[in-house]
C-alpha positions in Angstrom: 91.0 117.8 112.7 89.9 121.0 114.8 93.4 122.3 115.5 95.2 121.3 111.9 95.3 121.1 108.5 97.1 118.2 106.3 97.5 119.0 102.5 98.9 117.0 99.9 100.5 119.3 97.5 102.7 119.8 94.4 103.2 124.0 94.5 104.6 124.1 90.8 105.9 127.9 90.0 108.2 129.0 87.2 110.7 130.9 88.9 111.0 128.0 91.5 108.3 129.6 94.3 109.6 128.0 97.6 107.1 125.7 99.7 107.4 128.5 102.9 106.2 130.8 100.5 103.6 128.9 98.7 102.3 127.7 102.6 102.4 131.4 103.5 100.3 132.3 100.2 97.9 130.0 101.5 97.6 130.6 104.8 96.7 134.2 104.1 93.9 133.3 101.8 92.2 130.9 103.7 92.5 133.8 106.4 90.8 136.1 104.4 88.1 134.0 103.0 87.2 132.2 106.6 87.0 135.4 108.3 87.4 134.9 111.8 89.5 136.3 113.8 90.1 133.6 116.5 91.5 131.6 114.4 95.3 131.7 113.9 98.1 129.7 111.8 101.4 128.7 113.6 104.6 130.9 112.6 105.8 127.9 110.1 104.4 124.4 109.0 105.7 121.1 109.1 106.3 119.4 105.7 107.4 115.6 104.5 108.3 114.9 101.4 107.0 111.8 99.3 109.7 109.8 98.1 107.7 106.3 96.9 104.4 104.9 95.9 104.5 103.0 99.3 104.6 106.3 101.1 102.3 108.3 99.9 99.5 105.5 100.1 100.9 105.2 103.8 100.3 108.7 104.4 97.0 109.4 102.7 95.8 106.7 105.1 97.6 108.5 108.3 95.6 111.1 107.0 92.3 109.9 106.2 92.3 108.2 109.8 93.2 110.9 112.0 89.9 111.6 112.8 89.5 107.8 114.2 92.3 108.1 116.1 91.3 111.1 117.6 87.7 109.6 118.7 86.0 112.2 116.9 84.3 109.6 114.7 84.0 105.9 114.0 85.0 105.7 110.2 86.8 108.3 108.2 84.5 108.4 105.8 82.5 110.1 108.4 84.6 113.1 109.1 82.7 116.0 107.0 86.1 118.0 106.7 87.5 115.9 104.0 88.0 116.0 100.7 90.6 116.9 97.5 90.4 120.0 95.3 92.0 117.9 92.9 93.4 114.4 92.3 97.0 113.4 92.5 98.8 110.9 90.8 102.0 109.7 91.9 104.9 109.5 89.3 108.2 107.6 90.1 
């Protein structure tokens, strides 16, 4: 989407590094890599967690068809800003 950013995430940290904090680590490194300054991140996120198989199937697909909803293509399979740095599995 041009105005957000959904990520699926597990932030795993020994000494128990909070999700605000792990949201603001990344926030400022996509900052610095993207490099333009018209860009900006709201003060905090917004953050659901998964509790069930059913739900994070339901959510992937919120996700994946956002785009579609949005009218800014047909299929999401279209949408070139898509993707997963890695693959989760859910465990119960």
């Amino acid at each position: 989407m041009p105005d957000h950013l959904h990520v699926f995430c597990t932030p795993r940290h020994p000494e128990g590094l909070s999700l605000n904090r792990w949201m603001s680590f990344w926030k400022g490194r996509f900052t610095k890599i993207a490099a333009n300054p018209a860009w900006s991140w709201q003060s905090l996120h917004w953050d659901h967690r998964l509790r069930s198989d059913e739900s994070y199937a339901a959510k992937w697909q919120y996700v994946m068809n956002n785009p579609v909803r949005a009218g800014l293509v047909e299929k999401s399979e279209d949408w070139p800003w898509q993707g997963e740095v890695n693959s989760l599995e859910w465990q119960e």
